[in-house]
SERO-822764 format. One record per atom (N, C-alpha, C, O): residue number from 0; atom name; x, y, z. Coordinates in steps of 0.05 Angstrom, whole numbers, plus 32768, in hexadecimal, padded with zeros to 4 digits. Layout:
<recs>
   num   atome      X      Y      Z
   NUM      CA      X      Y      Z
...
</recs>
This chain:
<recs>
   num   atome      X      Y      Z
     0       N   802E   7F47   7E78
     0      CA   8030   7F2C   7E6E
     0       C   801A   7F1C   7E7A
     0       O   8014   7F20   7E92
     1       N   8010   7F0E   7E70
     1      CA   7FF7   7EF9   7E76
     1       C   7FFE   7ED8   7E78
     1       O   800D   7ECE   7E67
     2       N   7FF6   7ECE   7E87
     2      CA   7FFC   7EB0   7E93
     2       C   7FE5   7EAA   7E96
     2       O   7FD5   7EB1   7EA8
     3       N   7FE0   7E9C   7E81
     3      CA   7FCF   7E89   7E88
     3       C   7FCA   7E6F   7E9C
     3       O   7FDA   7E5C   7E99
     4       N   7FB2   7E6B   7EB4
     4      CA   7FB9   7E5D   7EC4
     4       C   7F9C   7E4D   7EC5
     4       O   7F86   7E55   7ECA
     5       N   7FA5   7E35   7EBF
     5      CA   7F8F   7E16   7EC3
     5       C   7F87   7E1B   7EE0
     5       O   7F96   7E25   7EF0
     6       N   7F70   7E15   7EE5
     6      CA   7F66   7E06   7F09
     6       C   7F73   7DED   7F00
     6       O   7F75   7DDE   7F14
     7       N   7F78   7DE6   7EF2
     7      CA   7F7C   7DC6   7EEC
     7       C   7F66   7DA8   7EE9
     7       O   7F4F   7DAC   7EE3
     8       N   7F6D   7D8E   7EEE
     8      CA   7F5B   7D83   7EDC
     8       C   7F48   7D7D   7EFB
     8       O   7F34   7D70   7EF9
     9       N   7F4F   7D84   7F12
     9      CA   7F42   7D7C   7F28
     9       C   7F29   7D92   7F2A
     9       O   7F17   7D91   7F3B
    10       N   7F2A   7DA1   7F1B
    10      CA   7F1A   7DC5   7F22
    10       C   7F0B   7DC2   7F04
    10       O   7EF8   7DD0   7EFD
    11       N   7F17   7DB1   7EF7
    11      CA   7F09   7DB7   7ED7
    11       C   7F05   7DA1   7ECE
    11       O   7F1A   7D97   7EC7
    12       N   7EEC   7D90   7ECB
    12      CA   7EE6   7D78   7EBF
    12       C   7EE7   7D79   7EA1
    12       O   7EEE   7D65   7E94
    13       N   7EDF   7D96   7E93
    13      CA   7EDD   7D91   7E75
    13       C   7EE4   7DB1   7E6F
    13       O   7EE0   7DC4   7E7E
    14       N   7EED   7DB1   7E5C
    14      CA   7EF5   7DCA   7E49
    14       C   7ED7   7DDF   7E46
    14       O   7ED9   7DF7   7E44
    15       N   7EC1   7DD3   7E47
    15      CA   7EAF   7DDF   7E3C
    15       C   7EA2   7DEC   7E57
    15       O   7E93   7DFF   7E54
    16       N   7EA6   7DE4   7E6B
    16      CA   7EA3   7DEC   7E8D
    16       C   7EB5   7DFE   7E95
    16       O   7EB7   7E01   7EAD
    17       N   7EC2   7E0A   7E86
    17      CA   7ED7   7E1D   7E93
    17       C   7EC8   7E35   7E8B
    17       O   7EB6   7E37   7E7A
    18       N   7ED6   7E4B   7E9F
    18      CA   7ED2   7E69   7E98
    18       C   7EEE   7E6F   7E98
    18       O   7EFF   7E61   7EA3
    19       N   7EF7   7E92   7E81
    19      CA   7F10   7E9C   7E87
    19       C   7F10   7EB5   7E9D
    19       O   7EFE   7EC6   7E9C
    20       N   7F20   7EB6   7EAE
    20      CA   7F1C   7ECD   7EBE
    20       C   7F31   7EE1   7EBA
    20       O   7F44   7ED9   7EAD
    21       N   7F33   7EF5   7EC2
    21      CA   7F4F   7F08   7EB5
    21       C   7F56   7F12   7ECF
    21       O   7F49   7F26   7ED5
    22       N   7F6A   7F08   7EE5
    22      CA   7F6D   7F11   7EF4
    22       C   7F80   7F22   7EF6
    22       O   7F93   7F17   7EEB
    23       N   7F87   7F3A   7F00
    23      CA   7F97   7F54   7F04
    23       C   7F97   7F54   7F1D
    23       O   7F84   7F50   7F2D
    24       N   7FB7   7F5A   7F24
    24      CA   7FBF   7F67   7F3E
    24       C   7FD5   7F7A   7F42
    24       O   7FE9   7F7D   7F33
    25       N   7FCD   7F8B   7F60
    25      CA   7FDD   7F9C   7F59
    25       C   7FF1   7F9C   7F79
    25       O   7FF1   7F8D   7F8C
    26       N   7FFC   7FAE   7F74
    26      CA   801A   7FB5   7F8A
    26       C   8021   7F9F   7F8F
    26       O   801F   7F8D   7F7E
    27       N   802B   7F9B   7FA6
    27      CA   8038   7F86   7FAF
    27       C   8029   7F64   7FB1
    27       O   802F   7F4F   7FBD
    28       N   8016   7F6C   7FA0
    28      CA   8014   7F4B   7F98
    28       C   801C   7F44   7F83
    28       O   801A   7F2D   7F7C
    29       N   8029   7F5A   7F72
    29      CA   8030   7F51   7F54
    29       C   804E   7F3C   7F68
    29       O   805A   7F2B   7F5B
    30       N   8054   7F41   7F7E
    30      CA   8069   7F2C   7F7D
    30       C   8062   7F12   7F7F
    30       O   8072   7F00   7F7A
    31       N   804D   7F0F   7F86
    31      CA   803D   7EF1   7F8C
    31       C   8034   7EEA   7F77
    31       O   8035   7ED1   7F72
    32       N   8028   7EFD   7F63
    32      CA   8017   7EE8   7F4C
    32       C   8023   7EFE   7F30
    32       O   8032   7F11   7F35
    33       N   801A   7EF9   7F15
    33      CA   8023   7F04   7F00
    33       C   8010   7F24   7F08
    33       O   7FFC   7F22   7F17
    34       N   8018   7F3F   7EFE
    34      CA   8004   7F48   7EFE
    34       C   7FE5   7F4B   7EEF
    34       O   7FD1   7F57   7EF7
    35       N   7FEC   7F3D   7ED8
    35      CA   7FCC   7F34   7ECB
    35       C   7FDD   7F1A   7EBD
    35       O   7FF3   7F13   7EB4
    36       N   7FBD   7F0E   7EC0
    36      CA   7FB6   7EF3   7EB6
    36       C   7FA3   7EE8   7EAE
    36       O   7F8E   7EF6   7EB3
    37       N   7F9E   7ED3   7EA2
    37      CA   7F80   7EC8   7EA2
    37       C   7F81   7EB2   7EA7
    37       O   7F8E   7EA2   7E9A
    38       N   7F6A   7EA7   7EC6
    38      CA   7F5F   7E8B   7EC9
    38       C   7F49   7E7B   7EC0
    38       O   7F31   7E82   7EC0
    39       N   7F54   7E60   7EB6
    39      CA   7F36   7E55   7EB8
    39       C   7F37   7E43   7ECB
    39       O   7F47   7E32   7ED3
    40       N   7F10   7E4F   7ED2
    40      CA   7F0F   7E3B   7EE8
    40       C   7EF6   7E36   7EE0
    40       O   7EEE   7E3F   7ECB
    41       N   7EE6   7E27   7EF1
    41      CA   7ECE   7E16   7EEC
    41       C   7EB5   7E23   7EE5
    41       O   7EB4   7E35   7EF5
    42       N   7EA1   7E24   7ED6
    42      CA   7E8F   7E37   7ED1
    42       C   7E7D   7E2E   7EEB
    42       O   7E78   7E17   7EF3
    43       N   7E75   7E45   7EF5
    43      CA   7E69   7E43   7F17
    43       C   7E7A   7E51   7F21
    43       O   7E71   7E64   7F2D
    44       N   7E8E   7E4E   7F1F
    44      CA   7EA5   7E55   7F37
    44       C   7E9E   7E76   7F3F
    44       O   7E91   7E87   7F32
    45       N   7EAD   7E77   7F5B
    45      CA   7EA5   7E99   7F65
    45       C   7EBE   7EA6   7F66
    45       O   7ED2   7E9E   7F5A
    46       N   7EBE   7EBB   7F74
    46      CA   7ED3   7EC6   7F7B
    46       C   7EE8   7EB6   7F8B
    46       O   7F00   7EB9   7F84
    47       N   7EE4   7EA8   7F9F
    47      CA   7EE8   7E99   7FB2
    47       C   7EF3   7E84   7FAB
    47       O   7F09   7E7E   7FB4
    48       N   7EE6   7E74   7F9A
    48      CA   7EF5   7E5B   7F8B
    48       C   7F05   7E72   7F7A
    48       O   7EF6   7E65   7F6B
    49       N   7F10   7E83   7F6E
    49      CA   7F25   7E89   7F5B
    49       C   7F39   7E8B   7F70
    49       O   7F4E   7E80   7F6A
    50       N   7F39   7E97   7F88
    50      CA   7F4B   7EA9   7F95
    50       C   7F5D   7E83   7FA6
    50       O   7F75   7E7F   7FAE
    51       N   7F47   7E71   7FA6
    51      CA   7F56   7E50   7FA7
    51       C   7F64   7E4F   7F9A
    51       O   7F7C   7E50   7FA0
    52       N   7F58   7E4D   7F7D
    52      CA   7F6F   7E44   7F6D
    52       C   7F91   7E57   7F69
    52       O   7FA9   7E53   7F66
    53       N   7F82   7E67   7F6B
    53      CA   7F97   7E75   7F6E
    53       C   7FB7   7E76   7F88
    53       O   7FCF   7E75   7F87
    54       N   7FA1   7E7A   7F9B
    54      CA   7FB6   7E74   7FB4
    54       C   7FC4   7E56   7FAD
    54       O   7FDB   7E52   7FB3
    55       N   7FB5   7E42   7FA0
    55      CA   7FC3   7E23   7FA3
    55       C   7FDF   7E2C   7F8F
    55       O   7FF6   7E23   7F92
    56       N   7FD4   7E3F   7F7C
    56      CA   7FE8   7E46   7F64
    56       C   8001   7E52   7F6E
    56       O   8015   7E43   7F70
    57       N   8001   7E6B   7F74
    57      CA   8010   7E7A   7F80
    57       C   801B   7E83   7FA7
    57       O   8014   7E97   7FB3
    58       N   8028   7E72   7FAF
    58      CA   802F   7E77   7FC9
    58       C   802A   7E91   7FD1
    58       O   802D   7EA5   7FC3
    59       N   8024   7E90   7FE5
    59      CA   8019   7EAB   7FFC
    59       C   8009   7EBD   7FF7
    59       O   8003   7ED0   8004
    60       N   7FFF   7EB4   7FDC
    60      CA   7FDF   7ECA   7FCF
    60       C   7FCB   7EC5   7FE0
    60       O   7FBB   7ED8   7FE4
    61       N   7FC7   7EAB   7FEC
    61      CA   7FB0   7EB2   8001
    61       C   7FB3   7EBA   8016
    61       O   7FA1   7EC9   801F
    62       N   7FC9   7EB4   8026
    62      CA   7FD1   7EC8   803C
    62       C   7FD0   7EDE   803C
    62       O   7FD2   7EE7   8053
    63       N   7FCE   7EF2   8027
    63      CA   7FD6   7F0E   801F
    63       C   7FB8   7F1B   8022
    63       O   7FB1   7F32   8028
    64       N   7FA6   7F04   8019
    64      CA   7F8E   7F16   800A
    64       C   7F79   7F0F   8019
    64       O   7F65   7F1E   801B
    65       N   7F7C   7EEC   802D
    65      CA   7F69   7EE1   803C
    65       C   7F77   7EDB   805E
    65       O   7F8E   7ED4   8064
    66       N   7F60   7EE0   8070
    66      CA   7F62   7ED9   808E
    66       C   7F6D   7EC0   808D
    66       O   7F70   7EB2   8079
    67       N   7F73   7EB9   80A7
    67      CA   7F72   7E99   80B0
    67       C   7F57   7E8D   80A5
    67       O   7F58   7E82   808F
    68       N   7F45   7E8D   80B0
    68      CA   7F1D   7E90   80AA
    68       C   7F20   7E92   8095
    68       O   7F0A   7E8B   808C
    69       N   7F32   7E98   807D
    69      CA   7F21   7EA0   8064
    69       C   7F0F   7EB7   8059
    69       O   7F02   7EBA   8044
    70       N   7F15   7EC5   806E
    70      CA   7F09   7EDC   8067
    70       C   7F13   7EF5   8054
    70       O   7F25   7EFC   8063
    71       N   7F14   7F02   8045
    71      CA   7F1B   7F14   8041
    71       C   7F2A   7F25   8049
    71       O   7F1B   7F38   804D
    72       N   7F46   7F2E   8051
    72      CA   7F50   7F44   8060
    72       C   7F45   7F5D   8063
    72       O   7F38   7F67   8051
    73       N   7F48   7F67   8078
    73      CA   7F3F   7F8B   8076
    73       C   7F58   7F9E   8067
    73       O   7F71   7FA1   8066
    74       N   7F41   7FA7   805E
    74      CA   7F58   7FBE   804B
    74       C   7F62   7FB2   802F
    74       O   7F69   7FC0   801C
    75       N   7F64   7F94   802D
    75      CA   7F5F   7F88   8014
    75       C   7F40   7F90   7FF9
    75       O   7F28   7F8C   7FFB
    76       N   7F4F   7F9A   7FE9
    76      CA   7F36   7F99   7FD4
    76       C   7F35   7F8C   7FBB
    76       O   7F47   7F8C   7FAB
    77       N   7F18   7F7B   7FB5
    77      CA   7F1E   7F68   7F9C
    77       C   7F00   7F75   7F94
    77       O   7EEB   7F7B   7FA1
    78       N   7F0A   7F78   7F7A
    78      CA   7EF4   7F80   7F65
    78       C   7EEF   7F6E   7F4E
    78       O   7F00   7F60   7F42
    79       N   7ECD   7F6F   7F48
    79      CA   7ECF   7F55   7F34
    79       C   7EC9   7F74   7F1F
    79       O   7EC0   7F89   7F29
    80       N   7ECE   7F71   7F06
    80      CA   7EC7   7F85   7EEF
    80       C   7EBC   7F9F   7EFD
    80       O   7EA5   7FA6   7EFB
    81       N   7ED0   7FAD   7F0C
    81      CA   7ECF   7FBF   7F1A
    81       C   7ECC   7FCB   7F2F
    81       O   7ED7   7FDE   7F39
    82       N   7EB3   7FB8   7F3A
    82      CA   7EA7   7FB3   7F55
    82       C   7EAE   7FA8   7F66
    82       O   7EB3   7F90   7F63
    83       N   7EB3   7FB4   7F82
    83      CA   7EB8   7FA0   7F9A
    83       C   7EAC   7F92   7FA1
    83       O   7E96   7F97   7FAA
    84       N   7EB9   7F77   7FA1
    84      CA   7EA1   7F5B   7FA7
    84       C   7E91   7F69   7FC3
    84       O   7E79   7F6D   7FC1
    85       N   7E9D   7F72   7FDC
    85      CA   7E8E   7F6F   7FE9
    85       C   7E72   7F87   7FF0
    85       O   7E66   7F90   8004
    86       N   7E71   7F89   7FD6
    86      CA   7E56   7F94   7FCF
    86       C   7E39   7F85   7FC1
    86       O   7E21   7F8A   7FC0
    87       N   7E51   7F6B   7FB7
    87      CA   7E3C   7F54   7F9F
    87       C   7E43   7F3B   7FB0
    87       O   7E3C   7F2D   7F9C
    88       N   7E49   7F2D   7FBD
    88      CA   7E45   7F20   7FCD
    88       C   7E66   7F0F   7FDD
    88       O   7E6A   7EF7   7FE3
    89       N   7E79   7F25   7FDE
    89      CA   7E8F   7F0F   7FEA
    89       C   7E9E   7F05   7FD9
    89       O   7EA5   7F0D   7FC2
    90       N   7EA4   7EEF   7FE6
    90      CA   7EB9   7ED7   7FD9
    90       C   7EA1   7ECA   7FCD
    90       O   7EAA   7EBC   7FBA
    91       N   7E8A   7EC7   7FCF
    91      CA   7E77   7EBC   7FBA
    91       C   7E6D   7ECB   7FA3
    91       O   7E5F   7EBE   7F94
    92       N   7E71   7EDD   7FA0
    92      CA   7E6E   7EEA   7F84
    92       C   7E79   7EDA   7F6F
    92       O   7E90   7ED4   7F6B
    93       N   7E5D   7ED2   7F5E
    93      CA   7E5F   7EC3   7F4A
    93       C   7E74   7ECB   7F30
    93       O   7E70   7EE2   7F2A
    94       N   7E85   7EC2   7F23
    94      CA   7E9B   7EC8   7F0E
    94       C   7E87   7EBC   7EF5
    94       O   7E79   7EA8   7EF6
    95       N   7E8B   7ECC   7EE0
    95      CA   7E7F   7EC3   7EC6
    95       C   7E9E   7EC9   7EB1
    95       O   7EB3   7ED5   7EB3
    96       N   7E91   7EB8   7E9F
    96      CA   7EB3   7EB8   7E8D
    96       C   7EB5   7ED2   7E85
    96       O   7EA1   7EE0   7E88
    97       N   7ECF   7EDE   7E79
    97      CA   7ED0   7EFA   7E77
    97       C   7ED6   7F09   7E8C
    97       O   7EE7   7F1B   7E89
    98       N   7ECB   7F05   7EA2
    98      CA   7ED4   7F19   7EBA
    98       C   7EE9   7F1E   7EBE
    98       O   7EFB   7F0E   7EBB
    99       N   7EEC   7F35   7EC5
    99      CA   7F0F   7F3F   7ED6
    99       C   7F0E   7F40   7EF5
    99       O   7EFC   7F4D   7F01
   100       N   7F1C   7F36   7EFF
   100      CA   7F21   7F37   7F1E
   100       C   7F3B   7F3F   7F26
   100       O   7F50   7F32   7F22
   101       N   7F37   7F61   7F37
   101      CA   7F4B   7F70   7F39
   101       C   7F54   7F6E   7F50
   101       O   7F43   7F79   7F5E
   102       N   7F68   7F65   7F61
   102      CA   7F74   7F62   7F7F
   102       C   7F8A   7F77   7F84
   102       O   7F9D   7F7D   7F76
   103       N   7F83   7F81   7F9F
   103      CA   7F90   7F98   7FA1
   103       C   7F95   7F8E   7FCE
   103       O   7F87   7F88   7FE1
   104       N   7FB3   7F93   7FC8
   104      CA   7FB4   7F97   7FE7
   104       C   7FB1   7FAE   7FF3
   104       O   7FAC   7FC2   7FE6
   105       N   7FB4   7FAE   8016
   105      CA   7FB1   7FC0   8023
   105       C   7FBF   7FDA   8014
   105       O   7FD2   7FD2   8007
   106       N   7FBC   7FF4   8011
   106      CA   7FCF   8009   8008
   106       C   7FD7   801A   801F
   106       O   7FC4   8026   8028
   107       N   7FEE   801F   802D
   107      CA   7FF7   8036   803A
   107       C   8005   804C   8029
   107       O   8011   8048   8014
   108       N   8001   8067   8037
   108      CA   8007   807D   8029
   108       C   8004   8091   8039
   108       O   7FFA   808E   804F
   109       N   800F   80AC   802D
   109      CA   8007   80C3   803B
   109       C   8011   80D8   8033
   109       O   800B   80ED   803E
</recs>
């Protein structure tokens, strides 16, 4: 199921400034957020500003996925259209409309 989710009118001055993003998540964040969706957020926006809006959206998604600092967790992986950002630049990896951004927590196993 898909939910559509605004940044809202503080993140989006005009309709024509937005991008859609398709975000997917998996294991135990599907309890925090839908497991796919699509946001719009501001055309510019990165990885970093999505993973804001998001946390403001859904309680404890940034705790899960970001440090105190903001950093990225270890063992957390986020892929923009397949790729792990922190190969293309971070939480600054630029988002273009269309993109999928895949969030994945730590995995234990054995």
């Amino acid at each position: 199921m898909r939910e559509r989710v605004d940044a809202g009118p503080a993140m989006c001055a005009t309709e024509e400034n937005t991008i859609r993003v398709t975000v997917r998540a998996f294991a135990m964040l599907r309890d925090l957020i839908p497991a796919d969706n699509v946001v719009e957020v501001p055309g510019g926006s990165t990885v970093g500003d999505l993973l804001t809006v998001l946390s403001a959206r859904y309680h404890g998604l940034g705790d899960a996925l970001l440090t105190p600092t903001g950093e990225v967790r270890a063992y957390v992986n986020i892929l923009k259209n397949g790729r792990n950002i922190h190969f293309s630049g971070g939480l600054e990896t630029p988002l273009e409309d269309g993109d999928t951004v895949a969030l994945f927590p730590p995995a234990a196993g054995g």
